[in-house]
PDBQT receptor file of N, H, CA, C and O in Angstrom, charges set to zero:
ATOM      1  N   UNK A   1     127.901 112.431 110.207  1.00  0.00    +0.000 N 
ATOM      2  CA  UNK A   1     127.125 111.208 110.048  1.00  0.00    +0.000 C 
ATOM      3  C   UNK A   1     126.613 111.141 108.608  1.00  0.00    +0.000 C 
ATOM      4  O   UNK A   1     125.962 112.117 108.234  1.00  0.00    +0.000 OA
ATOM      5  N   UNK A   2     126.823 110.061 107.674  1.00  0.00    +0.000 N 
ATOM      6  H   UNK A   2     127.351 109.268 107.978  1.00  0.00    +0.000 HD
ATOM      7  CA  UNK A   2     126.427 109.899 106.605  1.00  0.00    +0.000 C 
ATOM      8  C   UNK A   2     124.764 108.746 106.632  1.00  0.00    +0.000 C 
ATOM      9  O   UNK A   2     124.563 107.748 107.323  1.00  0.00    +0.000 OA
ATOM     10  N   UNK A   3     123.768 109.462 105.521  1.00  0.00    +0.000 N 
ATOM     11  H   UNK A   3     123.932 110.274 104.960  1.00  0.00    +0.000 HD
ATOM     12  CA  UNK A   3     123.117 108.830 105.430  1.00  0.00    +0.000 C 
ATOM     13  C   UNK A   3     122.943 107.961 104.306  1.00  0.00    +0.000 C 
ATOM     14  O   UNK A   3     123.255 108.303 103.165  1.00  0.00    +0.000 OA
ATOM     15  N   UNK A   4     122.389 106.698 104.636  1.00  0.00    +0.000 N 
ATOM     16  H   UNK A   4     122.136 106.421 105.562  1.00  0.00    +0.000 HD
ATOM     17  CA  UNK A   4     122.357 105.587 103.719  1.00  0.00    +0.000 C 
ATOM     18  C   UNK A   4     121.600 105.814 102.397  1.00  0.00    +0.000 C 
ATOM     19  O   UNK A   4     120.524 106.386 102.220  1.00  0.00    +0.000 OA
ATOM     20  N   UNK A   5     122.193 105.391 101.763  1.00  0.00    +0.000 N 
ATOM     21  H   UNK A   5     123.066 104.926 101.907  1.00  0.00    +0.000 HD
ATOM     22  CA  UNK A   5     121.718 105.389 100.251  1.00  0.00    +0.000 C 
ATOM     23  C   UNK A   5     120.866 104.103  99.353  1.00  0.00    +0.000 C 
ATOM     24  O   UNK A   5     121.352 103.005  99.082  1.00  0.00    +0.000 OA
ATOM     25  N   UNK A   6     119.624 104.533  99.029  1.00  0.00    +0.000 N 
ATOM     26  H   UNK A   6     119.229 105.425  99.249  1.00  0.00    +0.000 HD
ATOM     27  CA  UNK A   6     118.866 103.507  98.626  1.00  0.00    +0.000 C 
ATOM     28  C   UNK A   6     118.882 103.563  96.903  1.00  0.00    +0.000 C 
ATOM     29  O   UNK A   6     119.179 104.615  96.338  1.00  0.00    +0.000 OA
ATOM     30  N   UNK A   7     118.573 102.471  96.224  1.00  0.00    +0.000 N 
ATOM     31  H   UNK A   7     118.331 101.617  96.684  1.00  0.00    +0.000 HD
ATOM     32  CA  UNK A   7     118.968 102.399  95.121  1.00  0.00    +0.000 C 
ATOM     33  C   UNK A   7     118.031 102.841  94.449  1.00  0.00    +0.000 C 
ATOM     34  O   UNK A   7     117.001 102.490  95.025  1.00  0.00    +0.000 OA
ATOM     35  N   UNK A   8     117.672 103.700  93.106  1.00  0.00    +0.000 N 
ATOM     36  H   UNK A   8     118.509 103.985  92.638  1.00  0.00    +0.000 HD
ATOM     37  CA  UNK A   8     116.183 103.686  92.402  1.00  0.00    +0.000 C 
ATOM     38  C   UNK A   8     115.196 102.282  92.402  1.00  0.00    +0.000 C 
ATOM     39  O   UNK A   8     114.015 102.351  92.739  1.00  0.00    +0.000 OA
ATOM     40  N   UNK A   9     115.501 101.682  92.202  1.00  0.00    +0.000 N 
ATOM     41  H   UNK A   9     116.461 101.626  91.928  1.00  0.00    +0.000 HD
ATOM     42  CA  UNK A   9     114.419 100.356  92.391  1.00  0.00    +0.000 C 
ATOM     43  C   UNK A   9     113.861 100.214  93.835  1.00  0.00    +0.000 C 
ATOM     44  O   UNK A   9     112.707  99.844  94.048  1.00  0.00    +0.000 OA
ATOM     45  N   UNK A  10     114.650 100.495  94.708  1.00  0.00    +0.000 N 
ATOM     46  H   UNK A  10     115.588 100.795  94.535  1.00  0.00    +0.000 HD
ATOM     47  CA  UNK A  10     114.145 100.480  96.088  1.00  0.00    +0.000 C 
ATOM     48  C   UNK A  10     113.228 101.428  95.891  1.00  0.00    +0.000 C 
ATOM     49  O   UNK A  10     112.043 101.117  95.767  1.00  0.00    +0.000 OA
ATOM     50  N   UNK A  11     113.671 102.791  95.833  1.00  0.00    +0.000 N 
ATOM     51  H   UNK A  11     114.633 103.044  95.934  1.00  0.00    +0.000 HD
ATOM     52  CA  UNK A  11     112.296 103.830  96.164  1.00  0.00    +0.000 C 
ATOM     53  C   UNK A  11     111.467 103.601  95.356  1.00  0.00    +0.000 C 
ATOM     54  O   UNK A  11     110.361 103.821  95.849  1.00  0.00    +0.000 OA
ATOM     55  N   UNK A  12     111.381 103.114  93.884  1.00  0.00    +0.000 N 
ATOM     56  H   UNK A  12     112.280 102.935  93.484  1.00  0.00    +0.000 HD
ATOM     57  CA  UNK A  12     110.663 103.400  93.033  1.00  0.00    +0.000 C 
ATOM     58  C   UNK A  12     109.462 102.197  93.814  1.00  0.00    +0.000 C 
ATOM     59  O   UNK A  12     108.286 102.523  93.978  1.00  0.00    +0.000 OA
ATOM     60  N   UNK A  13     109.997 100.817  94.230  1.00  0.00    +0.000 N 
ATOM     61  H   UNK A  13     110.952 100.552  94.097  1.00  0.00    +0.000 HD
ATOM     62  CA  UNK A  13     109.139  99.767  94.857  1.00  0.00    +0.000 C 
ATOM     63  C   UNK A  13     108.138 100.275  95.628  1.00  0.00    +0.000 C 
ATOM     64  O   UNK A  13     106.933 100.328  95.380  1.00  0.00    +0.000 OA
ATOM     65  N   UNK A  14     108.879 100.729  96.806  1.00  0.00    +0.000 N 
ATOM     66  H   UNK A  14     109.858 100.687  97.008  1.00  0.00    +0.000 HD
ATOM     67  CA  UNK A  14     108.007 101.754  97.748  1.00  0.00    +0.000 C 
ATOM     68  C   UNK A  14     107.576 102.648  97.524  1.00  0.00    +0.000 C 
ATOM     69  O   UNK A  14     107.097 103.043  98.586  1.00  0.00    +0.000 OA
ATOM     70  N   UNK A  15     107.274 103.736  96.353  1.00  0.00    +0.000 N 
ATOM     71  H   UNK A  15     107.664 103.415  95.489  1.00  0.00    +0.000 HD
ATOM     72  CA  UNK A  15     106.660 104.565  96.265  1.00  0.00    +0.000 C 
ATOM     73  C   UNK A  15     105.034 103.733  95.786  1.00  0.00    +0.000 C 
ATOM     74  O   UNK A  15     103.941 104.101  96.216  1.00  0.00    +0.000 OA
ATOM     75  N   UNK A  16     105.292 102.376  94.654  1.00  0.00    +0.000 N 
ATOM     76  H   UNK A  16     106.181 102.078  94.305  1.00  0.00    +0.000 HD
ATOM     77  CA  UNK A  16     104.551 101.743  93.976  1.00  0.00    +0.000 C 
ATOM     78  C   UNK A  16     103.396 101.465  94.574  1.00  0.00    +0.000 C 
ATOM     79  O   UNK A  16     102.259 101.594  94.122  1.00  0.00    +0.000 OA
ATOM     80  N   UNK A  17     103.868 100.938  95.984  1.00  0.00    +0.000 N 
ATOM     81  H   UNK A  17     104.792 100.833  96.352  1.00  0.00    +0.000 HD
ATOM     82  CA  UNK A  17     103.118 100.348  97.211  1.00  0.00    +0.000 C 
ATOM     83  C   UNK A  17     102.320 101.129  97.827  1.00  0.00    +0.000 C 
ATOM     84  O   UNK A  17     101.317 100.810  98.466  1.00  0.00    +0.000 OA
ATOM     85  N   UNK A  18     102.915 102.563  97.579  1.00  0.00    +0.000 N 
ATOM     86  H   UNK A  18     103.730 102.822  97.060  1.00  0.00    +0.000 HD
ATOM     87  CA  UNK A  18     101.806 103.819  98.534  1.00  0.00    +0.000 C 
ATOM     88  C   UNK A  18     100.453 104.139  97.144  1.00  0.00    +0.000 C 
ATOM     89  O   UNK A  18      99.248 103.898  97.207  1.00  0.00    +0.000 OA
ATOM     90  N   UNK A  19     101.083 104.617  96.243  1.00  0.00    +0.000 N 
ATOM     91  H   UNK A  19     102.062 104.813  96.192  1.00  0.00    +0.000 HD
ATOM     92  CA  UNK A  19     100.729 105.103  95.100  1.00  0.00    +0.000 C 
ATOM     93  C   UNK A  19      99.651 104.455  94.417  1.00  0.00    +0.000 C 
ATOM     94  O   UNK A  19      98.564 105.031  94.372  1.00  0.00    +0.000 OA
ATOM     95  N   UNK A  20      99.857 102.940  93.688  1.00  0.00    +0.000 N 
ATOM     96  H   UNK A  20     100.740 102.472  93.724  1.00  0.00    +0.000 HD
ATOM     97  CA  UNK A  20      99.355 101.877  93.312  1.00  0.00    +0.000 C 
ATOM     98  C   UNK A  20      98.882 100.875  93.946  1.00  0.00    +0.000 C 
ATOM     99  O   UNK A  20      98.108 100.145  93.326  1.00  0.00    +0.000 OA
ATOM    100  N   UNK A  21      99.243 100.522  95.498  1.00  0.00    +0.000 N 
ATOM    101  H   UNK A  21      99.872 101.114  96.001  1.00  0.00    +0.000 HD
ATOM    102  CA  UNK A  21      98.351  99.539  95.993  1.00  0.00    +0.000 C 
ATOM    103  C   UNK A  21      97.585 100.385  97.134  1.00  0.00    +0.000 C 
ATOM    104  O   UNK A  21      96.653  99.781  97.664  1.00  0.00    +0.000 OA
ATOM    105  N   UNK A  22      97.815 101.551  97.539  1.00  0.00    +0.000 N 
ATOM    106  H   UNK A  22      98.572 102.042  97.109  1.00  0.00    +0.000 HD
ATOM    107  CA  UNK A  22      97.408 101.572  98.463  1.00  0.00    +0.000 C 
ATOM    108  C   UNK A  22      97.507 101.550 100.177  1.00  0.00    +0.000 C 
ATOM    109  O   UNK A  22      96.686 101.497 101.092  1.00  0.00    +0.000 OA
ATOM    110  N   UNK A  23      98.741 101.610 100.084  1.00  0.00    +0.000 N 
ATOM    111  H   UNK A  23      99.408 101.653  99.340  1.00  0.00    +0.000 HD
ATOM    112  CA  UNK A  23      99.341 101.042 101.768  1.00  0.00    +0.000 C 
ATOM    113  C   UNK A  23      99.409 102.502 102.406  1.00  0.00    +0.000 C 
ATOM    114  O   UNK A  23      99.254 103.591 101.852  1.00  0.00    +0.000 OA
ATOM    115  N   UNK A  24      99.571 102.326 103.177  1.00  0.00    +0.000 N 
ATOM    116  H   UNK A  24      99.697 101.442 103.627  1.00  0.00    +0.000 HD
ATOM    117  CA  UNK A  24      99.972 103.805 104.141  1.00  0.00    +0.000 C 
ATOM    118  C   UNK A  24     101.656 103.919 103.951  1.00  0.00    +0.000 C 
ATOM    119  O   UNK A  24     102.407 103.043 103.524  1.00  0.00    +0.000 OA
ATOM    120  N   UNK A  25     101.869 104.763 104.234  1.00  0.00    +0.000 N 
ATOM    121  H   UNK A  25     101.259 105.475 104.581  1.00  0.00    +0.000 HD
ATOM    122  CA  UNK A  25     103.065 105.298 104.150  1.00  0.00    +0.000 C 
ATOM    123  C   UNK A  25     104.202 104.899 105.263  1.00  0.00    +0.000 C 
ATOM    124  O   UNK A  25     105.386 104.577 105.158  1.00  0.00    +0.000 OA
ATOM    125  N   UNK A  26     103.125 105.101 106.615  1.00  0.00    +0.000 N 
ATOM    126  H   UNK A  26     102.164 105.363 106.701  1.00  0.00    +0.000 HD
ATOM    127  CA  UNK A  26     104.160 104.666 107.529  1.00  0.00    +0.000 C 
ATOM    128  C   UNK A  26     104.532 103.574 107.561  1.00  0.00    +0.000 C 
ATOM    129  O   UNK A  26     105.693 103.260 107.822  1.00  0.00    +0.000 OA
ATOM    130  N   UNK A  27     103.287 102.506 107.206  1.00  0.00    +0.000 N 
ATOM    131  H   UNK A  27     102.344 102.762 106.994  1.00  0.00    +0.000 HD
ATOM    132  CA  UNK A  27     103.007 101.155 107.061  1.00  0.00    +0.000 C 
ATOM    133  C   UNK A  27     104.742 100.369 106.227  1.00  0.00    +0.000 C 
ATOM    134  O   UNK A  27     105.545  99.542 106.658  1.00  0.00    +0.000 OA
ATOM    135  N   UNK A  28     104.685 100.989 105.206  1.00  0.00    +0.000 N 
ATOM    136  H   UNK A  28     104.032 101.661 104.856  1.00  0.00    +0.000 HD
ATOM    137  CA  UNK A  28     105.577 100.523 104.380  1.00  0.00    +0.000 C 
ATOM    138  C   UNK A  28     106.890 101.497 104.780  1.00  0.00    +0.000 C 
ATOM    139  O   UNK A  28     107.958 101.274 104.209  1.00  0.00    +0.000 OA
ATOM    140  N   UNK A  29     106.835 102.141 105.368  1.00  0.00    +0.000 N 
ATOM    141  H   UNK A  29     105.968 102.323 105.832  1.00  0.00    +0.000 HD
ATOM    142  CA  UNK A  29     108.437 102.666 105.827  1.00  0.00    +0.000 C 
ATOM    143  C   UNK A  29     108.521 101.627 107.202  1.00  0.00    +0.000 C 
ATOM    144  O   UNK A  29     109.727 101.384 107.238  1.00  0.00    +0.000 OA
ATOM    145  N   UNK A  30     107.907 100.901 108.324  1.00  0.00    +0.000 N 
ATOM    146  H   UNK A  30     106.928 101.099 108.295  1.00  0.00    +0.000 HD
ATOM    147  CA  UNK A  30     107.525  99.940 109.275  1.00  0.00    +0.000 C 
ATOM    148  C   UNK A  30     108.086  98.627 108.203  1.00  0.00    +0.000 C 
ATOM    149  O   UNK A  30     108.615  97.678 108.783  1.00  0.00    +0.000 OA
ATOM    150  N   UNK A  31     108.020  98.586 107.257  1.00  0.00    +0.000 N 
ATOM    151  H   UNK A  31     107.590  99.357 106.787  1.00  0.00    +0.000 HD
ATOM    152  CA  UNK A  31     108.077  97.423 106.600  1.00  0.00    +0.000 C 
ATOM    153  C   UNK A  31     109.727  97.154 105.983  1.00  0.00    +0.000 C 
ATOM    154  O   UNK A  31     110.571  96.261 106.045  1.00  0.00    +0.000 OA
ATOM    155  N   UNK A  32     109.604  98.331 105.449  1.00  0.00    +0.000 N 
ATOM    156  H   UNK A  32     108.918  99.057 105.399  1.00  0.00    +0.000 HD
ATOM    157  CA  UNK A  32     111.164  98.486 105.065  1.00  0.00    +0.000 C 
ATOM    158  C   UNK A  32     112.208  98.646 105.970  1.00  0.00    +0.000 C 
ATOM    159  O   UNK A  32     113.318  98.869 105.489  1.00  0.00    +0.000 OA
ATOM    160  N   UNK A  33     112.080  98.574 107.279  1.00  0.00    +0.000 N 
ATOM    161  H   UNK A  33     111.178  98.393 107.670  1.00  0.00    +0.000 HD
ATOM    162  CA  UNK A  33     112.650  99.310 108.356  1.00  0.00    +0.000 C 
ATOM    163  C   UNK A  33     113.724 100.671 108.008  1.00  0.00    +0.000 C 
ATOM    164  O   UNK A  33     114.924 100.745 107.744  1.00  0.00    +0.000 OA
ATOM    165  N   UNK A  34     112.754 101.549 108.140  1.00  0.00    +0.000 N 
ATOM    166  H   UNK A  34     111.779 101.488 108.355  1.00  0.00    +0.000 HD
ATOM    167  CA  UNK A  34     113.022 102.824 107.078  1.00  0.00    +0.000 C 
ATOM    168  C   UNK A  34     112.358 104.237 107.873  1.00  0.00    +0.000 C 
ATOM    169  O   UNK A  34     111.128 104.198 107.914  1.00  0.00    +0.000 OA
ATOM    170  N   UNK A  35     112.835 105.180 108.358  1.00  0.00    +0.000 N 
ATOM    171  H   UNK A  35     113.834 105.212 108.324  1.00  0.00    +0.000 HD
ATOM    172  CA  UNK A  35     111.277 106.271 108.249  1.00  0.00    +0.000 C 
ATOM    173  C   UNK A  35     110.821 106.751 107.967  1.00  0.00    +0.000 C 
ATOM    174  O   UNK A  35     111.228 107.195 106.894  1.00  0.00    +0.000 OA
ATOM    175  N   UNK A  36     109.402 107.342 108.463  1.00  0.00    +0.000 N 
ATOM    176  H   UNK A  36     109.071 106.982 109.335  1.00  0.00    +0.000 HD
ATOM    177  CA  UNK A  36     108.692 107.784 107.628  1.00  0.00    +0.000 C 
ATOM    178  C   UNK A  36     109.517 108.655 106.713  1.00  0.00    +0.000 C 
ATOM    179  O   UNK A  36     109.315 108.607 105.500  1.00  0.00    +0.000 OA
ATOM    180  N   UNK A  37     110.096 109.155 107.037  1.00  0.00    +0.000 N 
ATOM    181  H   UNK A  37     110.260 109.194 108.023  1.00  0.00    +0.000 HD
ATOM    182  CA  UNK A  37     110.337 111.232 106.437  1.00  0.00    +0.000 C 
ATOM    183  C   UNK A  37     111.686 110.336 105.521  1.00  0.00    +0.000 C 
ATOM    184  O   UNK A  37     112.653 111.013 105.172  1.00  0.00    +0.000 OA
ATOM    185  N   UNK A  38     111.667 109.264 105.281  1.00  0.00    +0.000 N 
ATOM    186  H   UNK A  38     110.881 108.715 105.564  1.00  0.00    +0.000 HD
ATOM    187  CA  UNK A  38     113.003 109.127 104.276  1.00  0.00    +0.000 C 
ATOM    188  C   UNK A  38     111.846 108.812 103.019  1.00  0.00    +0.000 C 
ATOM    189  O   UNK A  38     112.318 108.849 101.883  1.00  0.00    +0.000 OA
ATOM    190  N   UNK A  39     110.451 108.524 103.135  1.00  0.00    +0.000 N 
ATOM    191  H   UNK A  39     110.068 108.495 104.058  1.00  0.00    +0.000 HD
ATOM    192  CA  UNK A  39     109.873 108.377 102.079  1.00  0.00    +0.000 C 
ATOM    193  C   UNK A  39     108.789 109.464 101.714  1.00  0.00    +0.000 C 
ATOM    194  O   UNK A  39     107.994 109.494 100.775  1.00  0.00    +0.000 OA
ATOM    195  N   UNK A  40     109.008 110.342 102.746  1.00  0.00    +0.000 N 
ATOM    196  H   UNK A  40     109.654 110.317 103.509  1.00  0.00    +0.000 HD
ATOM    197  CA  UNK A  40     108.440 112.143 102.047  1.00  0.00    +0.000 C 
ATOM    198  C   UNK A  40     109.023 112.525 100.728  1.00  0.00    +0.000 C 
ATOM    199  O   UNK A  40     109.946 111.891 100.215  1.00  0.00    +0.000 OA
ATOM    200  N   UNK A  41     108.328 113.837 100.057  1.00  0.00    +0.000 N 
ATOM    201  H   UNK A  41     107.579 114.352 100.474  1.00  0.00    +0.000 HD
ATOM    202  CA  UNK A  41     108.884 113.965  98.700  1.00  0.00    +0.000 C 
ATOM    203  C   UNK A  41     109.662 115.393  99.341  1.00  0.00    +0.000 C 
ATOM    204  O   UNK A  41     109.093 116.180 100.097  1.00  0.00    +0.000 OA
ATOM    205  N   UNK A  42     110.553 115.480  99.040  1.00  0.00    +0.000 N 
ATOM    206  H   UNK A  42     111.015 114.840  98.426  1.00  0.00    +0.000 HD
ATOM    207  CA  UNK A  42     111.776 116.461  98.668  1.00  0.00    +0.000 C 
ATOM    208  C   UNK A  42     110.908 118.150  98.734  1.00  0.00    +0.000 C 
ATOM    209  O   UNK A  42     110.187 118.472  97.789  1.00  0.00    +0.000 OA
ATOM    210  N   UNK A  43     111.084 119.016  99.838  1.00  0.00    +0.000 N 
ATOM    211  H   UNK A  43     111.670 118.754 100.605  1.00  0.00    +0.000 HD
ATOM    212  CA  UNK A  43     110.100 119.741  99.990  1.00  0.00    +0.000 C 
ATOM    213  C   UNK A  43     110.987 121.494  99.194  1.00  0.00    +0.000 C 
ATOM    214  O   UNK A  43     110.342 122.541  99.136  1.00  0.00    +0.000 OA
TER     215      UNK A  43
């Protein structure tokens, strides 16, 4: 199973939104229809 590939502008958007405005995380992975753990940082 291959997983989908998002472009730098995509993540960089959504990181913007947690980071700089403030949103929750899940909130904006709910938004993106996305999950959470695709917008965790790389452990």
């Amino acid at each position: 199973m291959s997983s989908k590939r998002y472009t730098e502008a995509f993540k960089l958007e959504a990181v913007k939104q947690i980071t700089e405005q403030g949103y929750k995380l899940t909130d904006i992975a709910n938004r993106l229809g996305i999950t959470s753990k695709s917008l965790r940082p790389l452990q």
